[in-house]
N, C-alpha and C positions, 0 to 999 in steps of 0.2 A: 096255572102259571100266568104272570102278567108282566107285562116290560117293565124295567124299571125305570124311573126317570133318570137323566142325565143328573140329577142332585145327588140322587139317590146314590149312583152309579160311583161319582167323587168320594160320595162320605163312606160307603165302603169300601172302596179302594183305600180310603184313607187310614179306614180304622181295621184290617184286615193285617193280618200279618206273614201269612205265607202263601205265595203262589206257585202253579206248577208250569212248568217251562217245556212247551214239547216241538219239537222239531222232528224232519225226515230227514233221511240219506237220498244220496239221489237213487238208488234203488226203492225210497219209498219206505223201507222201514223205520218204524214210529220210535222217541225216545223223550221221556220225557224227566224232567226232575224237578225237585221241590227248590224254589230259592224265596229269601227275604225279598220285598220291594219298594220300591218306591214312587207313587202315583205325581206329578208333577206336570205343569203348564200343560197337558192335554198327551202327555207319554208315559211310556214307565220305563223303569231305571232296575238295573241287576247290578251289583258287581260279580264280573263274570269272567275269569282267566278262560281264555282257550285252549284247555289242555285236555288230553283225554279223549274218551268217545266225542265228547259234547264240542270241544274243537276242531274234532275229523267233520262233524257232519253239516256245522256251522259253515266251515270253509268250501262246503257243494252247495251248500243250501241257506239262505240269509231268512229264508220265509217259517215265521214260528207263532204260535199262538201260548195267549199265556192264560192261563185259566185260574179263578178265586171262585172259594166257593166258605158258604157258613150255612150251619145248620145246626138245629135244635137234637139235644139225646134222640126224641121220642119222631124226628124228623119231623114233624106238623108242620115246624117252618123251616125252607129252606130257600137258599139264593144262590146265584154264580154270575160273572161277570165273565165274558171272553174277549179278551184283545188281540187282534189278528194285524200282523205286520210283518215288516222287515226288523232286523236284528242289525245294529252296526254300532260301531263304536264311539266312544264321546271324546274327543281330541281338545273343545274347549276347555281352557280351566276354569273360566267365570262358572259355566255351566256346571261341571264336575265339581266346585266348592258349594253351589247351590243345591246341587242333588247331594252331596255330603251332609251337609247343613241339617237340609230337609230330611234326609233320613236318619240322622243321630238323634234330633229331636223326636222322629216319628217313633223308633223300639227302645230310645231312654224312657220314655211316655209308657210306650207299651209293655218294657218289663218293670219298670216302676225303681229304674234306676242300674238296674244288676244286667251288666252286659258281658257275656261267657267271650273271650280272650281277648277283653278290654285291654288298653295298652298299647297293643297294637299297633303301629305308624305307619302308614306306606303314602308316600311323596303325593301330591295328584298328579304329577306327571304318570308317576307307572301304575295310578290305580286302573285298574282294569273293568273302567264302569262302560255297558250297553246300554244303548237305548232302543227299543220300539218305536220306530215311526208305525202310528197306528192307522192303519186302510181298515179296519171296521171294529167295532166298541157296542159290546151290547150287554143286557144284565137281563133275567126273568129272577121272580121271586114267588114264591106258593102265595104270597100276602104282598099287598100295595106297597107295603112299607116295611122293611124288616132291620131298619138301622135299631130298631130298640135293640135285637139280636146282636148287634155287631157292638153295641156298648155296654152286654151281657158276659 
């Protein structure tokens, strides 16, 4: 395994399409789940309601890492990215229209048009998009290079 460079680390964030979201309770027990994302000015971006487990443990605990990972059938090559921070909310709307922006464009792209319960509206006041403030970013890959993977 080899670090990935910080290019590296962008274009797979970028062309990557699901990450896993894990957090603690404050007893320490692990929870994690899969969400859509999106990589932006040096953070990343969820739409993420607080409801449920995931907003009981959020509300003890703001500290979560978010993990991507791509890999080959036969595993020969494989990658992951970790991004470790705090979880908090985005209040701006300039901000929230750009992270909108940027992520309709990123899985219009990536589903090649077909978006499951497109239509959809919700205001940016009450979208419920987090951000990562990221305290540490890092990627290994079996291979120096594995973006041909991630445009495979």
């Amino acid at each position: 395994m080899v670090e990935m460079t910080p290019d590296e680390i962008v274009t797979f964030l970028n062309q990557a399409r699901i990450g896993r979201l894990s957090m603690a309770d404050a007893n320490g027990q692990p929870y994690t789940i899969p969400l859509p994302f999106c990589w932006m000015d040096g953070a990343l971006y969820v739409r993420l309601p607080l409801t449920g487990r995931k907003g009981q443990i959020l509300s003890q605990n703001d500290r979560v890492c978010f993990e991507v990972d791509r890999f080959s059938d036969t595993l020969d090559d494989y990658a992951s990215v970790l991004i470790e921070g705090r979880l908090g909310a985005v209040a701006d709307l300039t901000e929230k229209a750009r992270v909108k922006l940027n992520n309709d464009t990123k899985y219009d792209r990536l589903r090649h048009g077909y978006r499951p319960g497109h239509g959809r509206r919700t205001e940016l006041t009450h979208l419920p998009l987090r951000k990562i403030a990221v305290e540490r970013l890092s990627g290994r890959a079996k291979e120096p290079s594995l973006v041909h993977l991630v445009n495979g």
